[in-house]
N, C-alpha and C positions, 0 to 999 in steps of 0.2 A: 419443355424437355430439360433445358437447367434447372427448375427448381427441384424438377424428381430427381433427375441424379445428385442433388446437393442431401435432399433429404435423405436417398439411401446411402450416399456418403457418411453423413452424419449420423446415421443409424450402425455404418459396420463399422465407423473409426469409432464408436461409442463403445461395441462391444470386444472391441479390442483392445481398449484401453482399459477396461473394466479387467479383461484377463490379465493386462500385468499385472493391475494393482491384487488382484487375486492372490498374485505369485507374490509379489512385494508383502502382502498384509495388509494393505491398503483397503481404506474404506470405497467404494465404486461410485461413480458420477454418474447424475440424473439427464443433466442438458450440456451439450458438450460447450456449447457457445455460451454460456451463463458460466460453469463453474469454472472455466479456466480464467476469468474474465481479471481475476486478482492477481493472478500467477504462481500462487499458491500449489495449485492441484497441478500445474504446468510443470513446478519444480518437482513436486515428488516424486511425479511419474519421470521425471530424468535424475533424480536421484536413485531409482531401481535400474533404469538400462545405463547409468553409468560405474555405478556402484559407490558414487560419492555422495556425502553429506552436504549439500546445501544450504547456505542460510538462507530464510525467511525474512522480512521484514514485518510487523506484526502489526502496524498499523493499517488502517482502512480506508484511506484515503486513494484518491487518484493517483498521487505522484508514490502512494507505496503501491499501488498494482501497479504504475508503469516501471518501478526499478525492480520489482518482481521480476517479469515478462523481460526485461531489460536485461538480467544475469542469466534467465533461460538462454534469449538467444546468444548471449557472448557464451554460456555451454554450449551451442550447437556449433556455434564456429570454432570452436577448439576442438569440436569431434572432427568437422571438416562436413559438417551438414548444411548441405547447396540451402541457402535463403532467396530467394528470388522476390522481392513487391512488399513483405512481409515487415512491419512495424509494430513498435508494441503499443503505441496506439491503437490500430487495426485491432488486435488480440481484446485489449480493455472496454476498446469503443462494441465486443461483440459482433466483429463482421464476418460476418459466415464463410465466405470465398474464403478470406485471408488465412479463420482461423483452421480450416481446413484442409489449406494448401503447407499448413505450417504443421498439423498433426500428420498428414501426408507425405512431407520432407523426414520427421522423424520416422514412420513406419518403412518409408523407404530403405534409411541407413543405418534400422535394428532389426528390421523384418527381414528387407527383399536380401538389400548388399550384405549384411554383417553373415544373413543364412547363407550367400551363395560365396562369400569371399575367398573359401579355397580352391572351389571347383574354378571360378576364374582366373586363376592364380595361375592352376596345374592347366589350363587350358588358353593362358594369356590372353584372354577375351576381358573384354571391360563393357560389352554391352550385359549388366544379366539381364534384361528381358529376353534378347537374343539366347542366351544359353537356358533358360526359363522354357523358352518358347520349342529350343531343340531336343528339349527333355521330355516333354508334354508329348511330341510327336513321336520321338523315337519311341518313348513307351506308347502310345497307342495307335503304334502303324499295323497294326495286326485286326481291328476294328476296323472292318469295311464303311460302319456306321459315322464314324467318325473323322474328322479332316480338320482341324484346328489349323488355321493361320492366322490368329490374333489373337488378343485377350477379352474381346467383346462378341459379339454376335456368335462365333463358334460354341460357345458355351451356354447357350441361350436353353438346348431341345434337352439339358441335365444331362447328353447319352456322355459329353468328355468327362466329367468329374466321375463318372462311376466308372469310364474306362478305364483313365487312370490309375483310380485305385484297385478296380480287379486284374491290371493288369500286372502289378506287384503282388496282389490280394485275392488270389482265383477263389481264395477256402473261403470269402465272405459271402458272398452269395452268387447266383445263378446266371452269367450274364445274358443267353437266351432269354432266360422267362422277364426280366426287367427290360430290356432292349423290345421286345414285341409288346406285350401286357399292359406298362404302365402309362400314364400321360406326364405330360411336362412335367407337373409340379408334383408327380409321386416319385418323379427320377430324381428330382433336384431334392427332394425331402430325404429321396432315400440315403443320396451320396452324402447328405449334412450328418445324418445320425448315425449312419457304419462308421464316416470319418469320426463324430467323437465318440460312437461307443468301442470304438478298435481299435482308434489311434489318437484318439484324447485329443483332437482338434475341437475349437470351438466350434458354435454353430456361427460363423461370425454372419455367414451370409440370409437371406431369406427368398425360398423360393421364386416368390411373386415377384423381388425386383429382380431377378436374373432372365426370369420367363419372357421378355421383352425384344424387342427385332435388336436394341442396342443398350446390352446393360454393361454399366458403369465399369471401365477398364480397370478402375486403381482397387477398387475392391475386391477383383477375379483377381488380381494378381497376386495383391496380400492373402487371399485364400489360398491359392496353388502358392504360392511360398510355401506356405503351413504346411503343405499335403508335398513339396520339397523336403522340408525338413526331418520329417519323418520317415520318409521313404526313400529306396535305394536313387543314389546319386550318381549312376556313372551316364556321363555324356559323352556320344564319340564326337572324331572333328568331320565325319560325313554328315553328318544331325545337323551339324552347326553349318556347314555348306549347302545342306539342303534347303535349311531356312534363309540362307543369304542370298539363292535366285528364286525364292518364290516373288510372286508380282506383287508387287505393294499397291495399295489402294489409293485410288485417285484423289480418293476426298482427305484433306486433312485437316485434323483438328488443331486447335488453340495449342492441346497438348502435344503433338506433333510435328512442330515445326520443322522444314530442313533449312540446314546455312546457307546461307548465302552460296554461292560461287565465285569464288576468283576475289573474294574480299578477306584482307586483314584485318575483321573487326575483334578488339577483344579489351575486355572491362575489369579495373583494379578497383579492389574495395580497401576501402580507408576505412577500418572500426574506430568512430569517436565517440562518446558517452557524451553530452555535453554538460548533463546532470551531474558524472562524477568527476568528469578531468581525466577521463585515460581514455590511450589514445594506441593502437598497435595498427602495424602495416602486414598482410599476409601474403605471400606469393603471387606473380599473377597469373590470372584463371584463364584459360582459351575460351570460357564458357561465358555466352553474351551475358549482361545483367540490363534489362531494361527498366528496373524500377531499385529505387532505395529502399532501405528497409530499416528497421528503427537505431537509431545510432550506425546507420551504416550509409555510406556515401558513396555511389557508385560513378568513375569518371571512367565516361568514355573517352575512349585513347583514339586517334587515327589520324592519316596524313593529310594534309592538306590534297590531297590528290582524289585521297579518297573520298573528303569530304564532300569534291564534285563529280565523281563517278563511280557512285555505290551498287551499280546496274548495270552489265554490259548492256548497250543498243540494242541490238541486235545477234541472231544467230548466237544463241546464248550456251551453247554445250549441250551435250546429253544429260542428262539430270538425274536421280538415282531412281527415282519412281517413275513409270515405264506407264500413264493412263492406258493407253491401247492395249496393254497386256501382251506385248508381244516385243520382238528387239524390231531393231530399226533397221537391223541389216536384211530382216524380211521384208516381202514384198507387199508394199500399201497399197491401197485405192482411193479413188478421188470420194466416197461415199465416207471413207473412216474419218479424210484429210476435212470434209465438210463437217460432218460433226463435230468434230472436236472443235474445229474453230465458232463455230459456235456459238460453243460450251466457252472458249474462252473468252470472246465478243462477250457473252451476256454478263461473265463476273468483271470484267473490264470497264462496263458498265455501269455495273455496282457499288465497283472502288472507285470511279470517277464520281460518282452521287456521293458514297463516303466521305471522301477529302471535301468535297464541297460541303457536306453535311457537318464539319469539325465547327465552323463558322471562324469569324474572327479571333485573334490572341486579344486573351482577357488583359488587365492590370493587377490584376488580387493572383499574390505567389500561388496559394492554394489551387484557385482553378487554374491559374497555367501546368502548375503541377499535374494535375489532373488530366488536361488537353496534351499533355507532354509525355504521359502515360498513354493517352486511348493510341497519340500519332502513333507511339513507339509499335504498338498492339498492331495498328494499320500496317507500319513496315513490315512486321514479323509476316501479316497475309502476303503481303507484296515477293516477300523471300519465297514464301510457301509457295507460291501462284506461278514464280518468273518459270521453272522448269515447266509449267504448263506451255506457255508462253514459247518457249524455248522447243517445245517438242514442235508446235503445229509450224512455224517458222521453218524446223528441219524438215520434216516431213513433204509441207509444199515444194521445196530447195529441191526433194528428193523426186519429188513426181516432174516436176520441170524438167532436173537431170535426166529421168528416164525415156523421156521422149517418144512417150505415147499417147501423151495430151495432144489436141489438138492447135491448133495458135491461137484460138478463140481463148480459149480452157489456159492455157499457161499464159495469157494476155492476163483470165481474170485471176487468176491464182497469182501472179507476180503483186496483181493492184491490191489484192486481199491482205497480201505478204506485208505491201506497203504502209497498207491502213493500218495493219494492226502494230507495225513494228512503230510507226509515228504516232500511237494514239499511247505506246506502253512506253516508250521515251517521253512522252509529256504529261504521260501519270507520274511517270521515275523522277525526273527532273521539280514537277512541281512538290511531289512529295521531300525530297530533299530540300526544295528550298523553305518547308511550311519547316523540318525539323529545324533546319541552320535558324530559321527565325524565332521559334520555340527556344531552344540552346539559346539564342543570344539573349531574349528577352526575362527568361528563367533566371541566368545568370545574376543580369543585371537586378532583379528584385532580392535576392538571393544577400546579394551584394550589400543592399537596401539594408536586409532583416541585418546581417551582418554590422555595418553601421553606426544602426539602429541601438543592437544590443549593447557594442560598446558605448555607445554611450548614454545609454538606461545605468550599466554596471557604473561607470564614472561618477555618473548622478548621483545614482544611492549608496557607492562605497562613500561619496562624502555624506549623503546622510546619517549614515551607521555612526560614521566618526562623531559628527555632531550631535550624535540622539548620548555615542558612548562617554563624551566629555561631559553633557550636562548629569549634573546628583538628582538624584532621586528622591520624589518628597518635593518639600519637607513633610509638607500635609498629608495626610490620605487623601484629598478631592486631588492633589497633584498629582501623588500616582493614577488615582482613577483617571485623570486624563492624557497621562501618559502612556497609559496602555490602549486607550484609544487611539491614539498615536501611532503606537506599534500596530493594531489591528488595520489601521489604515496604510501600514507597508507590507503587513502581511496581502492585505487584496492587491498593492501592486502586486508584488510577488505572482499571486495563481494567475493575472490579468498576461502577465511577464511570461508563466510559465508556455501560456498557448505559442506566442512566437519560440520559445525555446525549442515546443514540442516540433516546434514547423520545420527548425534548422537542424533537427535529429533526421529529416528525411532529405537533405540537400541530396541534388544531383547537377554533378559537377563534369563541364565537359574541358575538356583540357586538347593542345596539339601535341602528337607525337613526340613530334623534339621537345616541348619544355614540361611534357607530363610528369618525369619524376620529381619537378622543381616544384612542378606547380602543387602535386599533392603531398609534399614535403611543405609546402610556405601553408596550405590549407591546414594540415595537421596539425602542424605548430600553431596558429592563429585557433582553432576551433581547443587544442587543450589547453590554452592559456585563457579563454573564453570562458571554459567549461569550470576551471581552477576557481576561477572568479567567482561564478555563479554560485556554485556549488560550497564557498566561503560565507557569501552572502547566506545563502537557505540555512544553515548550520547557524551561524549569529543567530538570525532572527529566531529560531527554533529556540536555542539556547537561551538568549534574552524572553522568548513568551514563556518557557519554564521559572527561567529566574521572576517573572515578573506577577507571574500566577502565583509563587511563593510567599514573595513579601505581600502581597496582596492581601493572601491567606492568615500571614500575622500580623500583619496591621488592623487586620478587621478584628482579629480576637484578643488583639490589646485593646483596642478601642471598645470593646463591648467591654471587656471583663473594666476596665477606666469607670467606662460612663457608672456602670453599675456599682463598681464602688465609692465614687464619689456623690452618687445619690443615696448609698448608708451612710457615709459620713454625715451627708447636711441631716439626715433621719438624724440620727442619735445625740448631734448636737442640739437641734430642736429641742430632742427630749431630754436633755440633761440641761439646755437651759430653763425647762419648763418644771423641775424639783426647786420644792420650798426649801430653805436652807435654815429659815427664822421665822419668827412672828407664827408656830404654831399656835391652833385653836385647843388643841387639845394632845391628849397620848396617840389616839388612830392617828393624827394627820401624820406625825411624828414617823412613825410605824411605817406607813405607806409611803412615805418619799426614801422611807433607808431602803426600801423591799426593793421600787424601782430605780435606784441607784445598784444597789446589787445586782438585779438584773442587767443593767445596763454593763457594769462588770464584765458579767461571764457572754454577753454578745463580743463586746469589744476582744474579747482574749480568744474566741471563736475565729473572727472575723482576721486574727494575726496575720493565718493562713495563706490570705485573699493577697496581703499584701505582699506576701514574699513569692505569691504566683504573678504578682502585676512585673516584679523587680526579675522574674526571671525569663516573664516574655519580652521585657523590655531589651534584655540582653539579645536573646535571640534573634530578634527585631533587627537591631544594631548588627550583630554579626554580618547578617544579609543586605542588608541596606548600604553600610560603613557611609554613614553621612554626619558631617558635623555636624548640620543644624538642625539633623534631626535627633541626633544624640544631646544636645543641647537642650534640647523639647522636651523631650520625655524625661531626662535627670532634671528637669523645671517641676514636670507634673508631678512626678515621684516624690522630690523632696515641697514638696505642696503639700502631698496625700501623708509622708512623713510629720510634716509641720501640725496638720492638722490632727492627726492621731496622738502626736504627744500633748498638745493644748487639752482634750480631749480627755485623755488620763487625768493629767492633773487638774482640769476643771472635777473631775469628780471623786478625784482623793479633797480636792478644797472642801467639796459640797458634804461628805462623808464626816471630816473634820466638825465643820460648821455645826452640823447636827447635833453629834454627841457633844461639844460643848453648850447647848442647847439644854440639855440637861441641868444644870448648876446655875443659869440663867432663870430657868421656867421653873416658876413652883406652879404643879402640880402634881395632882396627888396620883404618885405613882406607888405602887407598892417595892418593897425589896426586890422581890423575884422579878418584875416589870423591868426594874432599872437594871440589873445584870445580864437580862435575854435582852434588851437594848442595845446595851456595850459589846457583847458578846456578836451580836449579830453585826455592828459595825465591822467590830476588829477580822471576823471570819467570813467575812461578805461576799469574798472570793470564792469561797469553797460552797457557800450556801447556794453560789450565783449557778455556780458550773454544774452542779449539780440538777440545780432549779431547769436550768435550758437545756441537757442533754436529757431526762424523763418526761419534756415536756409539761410539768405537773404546773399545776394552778399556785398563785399564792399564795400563802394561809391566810386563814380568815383573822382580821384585827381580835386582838383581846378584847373579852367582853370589861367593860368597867363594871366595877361594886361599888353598886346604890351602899354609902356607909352617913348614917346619922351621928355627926359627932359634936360635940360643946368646944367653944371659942379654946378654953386651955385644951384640951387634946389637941385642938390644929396646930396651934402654938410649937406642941412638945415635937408633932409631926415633920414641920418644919424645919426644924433645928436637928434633930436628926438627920433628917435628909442633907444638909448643908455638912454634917460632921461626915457621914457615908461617903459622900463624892470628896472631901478633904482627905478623908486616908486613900482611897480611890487613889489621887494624884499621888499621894505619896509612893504608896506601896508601888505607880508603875515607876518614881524615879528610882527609888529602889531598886527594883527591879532592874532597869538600864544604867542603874551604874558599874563603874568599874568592878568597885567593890564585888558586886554581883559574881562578875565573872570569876575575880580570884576565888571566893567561894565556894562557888560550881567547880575549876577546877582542883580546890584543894579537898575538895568535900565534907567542907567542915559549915554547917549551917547554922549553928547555934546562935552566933551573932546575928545574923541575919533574922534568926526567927524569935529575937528579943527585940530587933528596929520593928517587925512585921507587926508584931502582936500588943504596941502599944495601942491600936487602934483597935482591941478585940470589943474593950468597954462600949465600944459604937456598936458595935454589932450585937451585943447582948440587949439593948437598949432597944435596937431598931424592929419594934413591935407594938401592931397595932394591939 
């Protein structure tokens, strides 16, 4: 039976929420228990019924769906939306009750209250179900067919929803031919789709789960809400009388509980975050609380007095729910006075096998927590049940009084009176004492976590300090194992956060007299707790960003390092591997200036590389700000430095070496040979850069010419060639002197081209 009404729960509070997000613009939710699980879909749907913007937290973690679900419910208590057991744990962990009782609280306080707020206002009533319940009848006291006194079963045969509505709505259809003609679920189909094709109400409901001896009360309610809202509102105050002596039903639900009698019980909620450090106190509520709910802390208040007498004995009052159906001042029989006692004998019972059934108080906070819930649930039966209790007790008193039993008969009616009044005083009494001992032993674990936590924070604010004093580095393996480090406080941390999450559901029971001290000295302790925590997560957050950063530049100095200091040993290699002398011939000659050239235009490429090392390096350093590791890397750099300038001038020496190579070596080069020589030294540069940015091949060596020549031609050869490379030198001293320039800029070259041209006779000469 609970799981279908959970399901059809979950099926109308689905399609009701789907309708706001309709009206919001909202995209609609598939699984109610899955999507709100992050807090996300939680907020936006109270971003529509509040009309405020909410922030999101956008990560995807557990502790950002619990501070989700966490600023939901601090919006519902700023609306004044009753939370009753409800955590946002519960909400994240997916528990269905919870998160139902929590969609249910909201539909409550934008559906039923927010629709009915005026009409109870101008009618100073504060039950609306009550004024709900007077509206439904007054309109359809004209249907013989019909008799509504609840929200559940009267609604079951479809004929109230279509009374209703035709009894504001005669012009929709027939009500003779629907009332005789159709069956259950053609009534109930019919009132869903007049209702939205005439009055724009959803379908929120479905035949089949209403067709049932007991369909779901919270759903008929939210739907006659809707079929409220749209239609005429006037309620008189005989309506509202009418429904305050009809007889109320013996049986009562979880959801129906009545108070206590003749007890001052009443519950102050203390909102604490302990994740953020804020902390507000609200009014206090007449309305019990018997469960915490996420960052909310419920202390029960009462007096010592009360603590041990939560239950009259006996002769317990008249009670508001009337089992017999009838007043008391009418005349009983000993046939009604037997059954009911009974009826209460056998749940009496029950609840004695119950309380025996709780077992033992555990050690682990959690399941006491838990055992401290079901007790709380068990009292609430106990409150529900005592007016039973309390009736058969009067009732016998009254057959006695009347004095038409016989002495047999009010012999056993006194012993019956006896048994039951001493068997419901030592259900009463042992239940109070299994709470007092719950309460004490809650506390005390409570206490424990409390502790506990302080001094976990103690621990690891000194860690923090000592992780924040030691520098970072120097090495990369140092950071790598520093961040291991940190990952191993970040797992304390989530290991941490479960007890956190544990002390977000405290339930705290306090005495009368020192209650406002006491959740005064809790407050204060729990946000100074939460300040802490909530410093702590923030660091560590902040530090695993910081530390993922330099990570990230360390690893890309270190690549882009290795890599360039494995081209440097390359091009050393190769530039110690160029002949410089002792050619064989003109090719070899040729071939070692080409890759010298080459080697030129890598190194002037390669500039790049190194002003990309020199400015991750800084970056590095920014983030880091470590001495020795700025020490390190201005090492390596003016290394990579050292070695690039060695580098250059190792192959301006080798360049040099070469071309005087020339004037050393007799061999038979031609004129042209020896000027594309020189030429190709002196412009090596530009042939280089060239050469490496087209990719192109080297040119092929000159071919030499086979030449047959007689001993005096070689003679004259050589001596030539020795005269060529003498004016050669001259003309470049020339060239570089002073003189030059004034020349140049006097523009007068005549002198000049009288020093130049004493050499021309070599040039006229220099032919094979």
């Amino acid at each position: 039976f609970a799981d279908e009404r959970e399901d059809v729960q979950k099926k109308t509070f689905t399609k009701w929420i789907n309708a706001q997000f309709a009206k919001f613009g909202r995209h609609h939710i598939e699984d109610l228990f899955t999507d709100f699980r992050d807090g996300r879909r939680l907020l936006e749907l109270l971003e529509g019924l509040t009309g405020q913007k909410l922030a999101k937290e956008k990560g995807s973690t557990r502790v950002h769906a619990l501070n989700n679900v966490n600023k939901a419910l601090q919006v519902l208590q700023k609306n004044n939306v009753d939370l009753v057991n409800i955590g946002s744990t519960d909400i994240v962990d997916g528990n269905h009750k919870l998160t139902l009782g929590l969609i249910w609280s909201i539909i409550l306080h934008w559906q039923v209250k927010d629709v009915m707020k005026n009409i109870m206002a101008g009618l100073q009533q504060t039950n609306s179900e009550k004024i709900l319940l007077s509206w439904v009848r007054q309109s359809t006291r004209s249907y013989p067919q019909v008799n509504v006194i609840n929200f559940t079963s009267s609604w079951s045969d479809g004929l109230a929803f279509n009374a209703l509505i035709h009894s504001h709505r005669p012009d929709l259809f027939d009500w003779n031919s629907l009332a005789s003609q159709q069956s259950v679920i053609q009534r109930l189909d019919h009132a869903f789709n007049v209702a939205k094709r005439h009055l724009g109400i959803e379908k929120l409901l479905d035949p089949e789960d209403i067709a049932t001896a007991y369909p779901d009360k919270k759903s008929i309610l939210m739907y006659v809400t809707s079929l409220f809202q749209v239609l005429p509102q006037q309620v008189t105050i005989e309506a509202i009388r009418e429904v305050e002596t009809l007889p109320r039903q013996s049986k009562v639900t979880r959801e129906e509980h009545i108070p206590l009698h003749h007890q001052q019980r009443f519950s102050q909620q203390i909102t604490v975050s302990v994740t953020q450090g804020h902390a507000h106190t609200p009014s206090l509520s007449p309305k019990p609380l018997f469960k915490s709910y996420a960052y909310m802390q419920a202390a029960y208040v009462m007096s010592p007095d009360q603590k041990r007498r939560q239950f009259p004995p006996q002769y317990l009052g008249v009670p508001e729910d009337k089992p017999f159906g009838r007043s008391l001042m009418e005349e009983v029989d000993l046939d009604s006075y037997q059954t009911a006692l009974e009826e209460v004998l056998t749940w009496l019972l029950s609840a004695e096998d119950s309380l025996q059934a709780q077992g033992d108080i555990s050690n682990d906070v959690e399941e006491v927590k838990e055992q401290f819930h079901t007790h709380e649930g068990f009292m609430m039966e106990l409150t529900a049940h005592q007016g039973r209790v309390g009736n058969v007790l009067q009732v016998g008193s009254q057959l006695i009084t009347a004095g038409k039993l016989s002495e047999d008969e009010e012999n056993e009616i006194q012993e019956q009176m006896n048994l039951l009044n001493s068997r419901w005083e030592n259900l009463r009494v042992a239940s109070m004492e299994k709470q007092s001992n719950l309460h004490k032993i809650l506390m005390d674990l409570q206490n424990q976590q409390l502790t506990q936590l302080t001094e976990w924070l103690a621990k690891t604010e000194e860690r923090t300090k000592k992780v924040e004093s030691e520098p970072l580095g120097p090495d990369l393996e140092d950071l790598k194992r520093q961040i291991e480090e940190h990952k191993a406080l970040q797992e304390d941390l989530e290991q941490e956060q479960v007890k956190v999450n544990s002390l977000t559901h405290m339930v705290v029971v306090v005495d009368e007299s020192s209650g406002d001290k006491a959740t005064a000295a809790l407050e204060e302790q729990l946000q100074h707790l939460g300040d802490r925590w909530a410093a702590i997560c923030k660091w560590t957050e902040d530090r695993w960003v910081l530390l993922q950063d330099i990570l990230r530049k360390w690893q890309l100095f270190a690549e882009e390092q290795c890599l360039f200091d494995a081209w440097l040993t390359e091009k050393e290699d190769a530039v110690n591997n160029v002949h410089t002398t002792g050619f064989k011939d003109q090719n070899e000659m040729l071939t070692n200036l080409r890759k010298l050239a080459i080697l030129k235009g890598d190194l002037e490429m390669k500039r790049q590389t190194l002003n990309k090392l020199n400015s991750l390096s800084q970056e590095l350093l920014a983030a880091i700000k470590n001495k020795a590791v700025a020490q390190k890397l201005e090492g390596w750099l003016e290394n990579f430095a050292q070695r690039w300038d060695n580098l250059v001038q190792k192959m301006e020496s080798s360049s040099k070496q070469i071309s005087q190579a020339v004037t050393t070596t007799q061999t038979s080069l031609t004129q042209t040979t020896v000027m594309e020589t020189v030429t190709m030294v002196t412009t090596r540069e530009q042939i280089l850069v060239k050469h490496a940015k087209e990719e192109l091949p080297p040119p092929p060596p000159h071919k030499k010419r086979q030449l047959v020549v007689d001993s005096e031609s070689r003679k004259r050869f050589d001596a030539d060639t020795t005269e060529l490379h003498s004016w050669m030198t001259r003309s470049e001293v020339v060239l570089q002197s002073p003189e030059f320039a004034i020349y140049r800029k006097e523009g007068n070259l005549s002198e000049l081209q009288e020093k130049v041209n004493v050499g021309k006779t070599c040039q006229s000469t220099f032919k094979v």
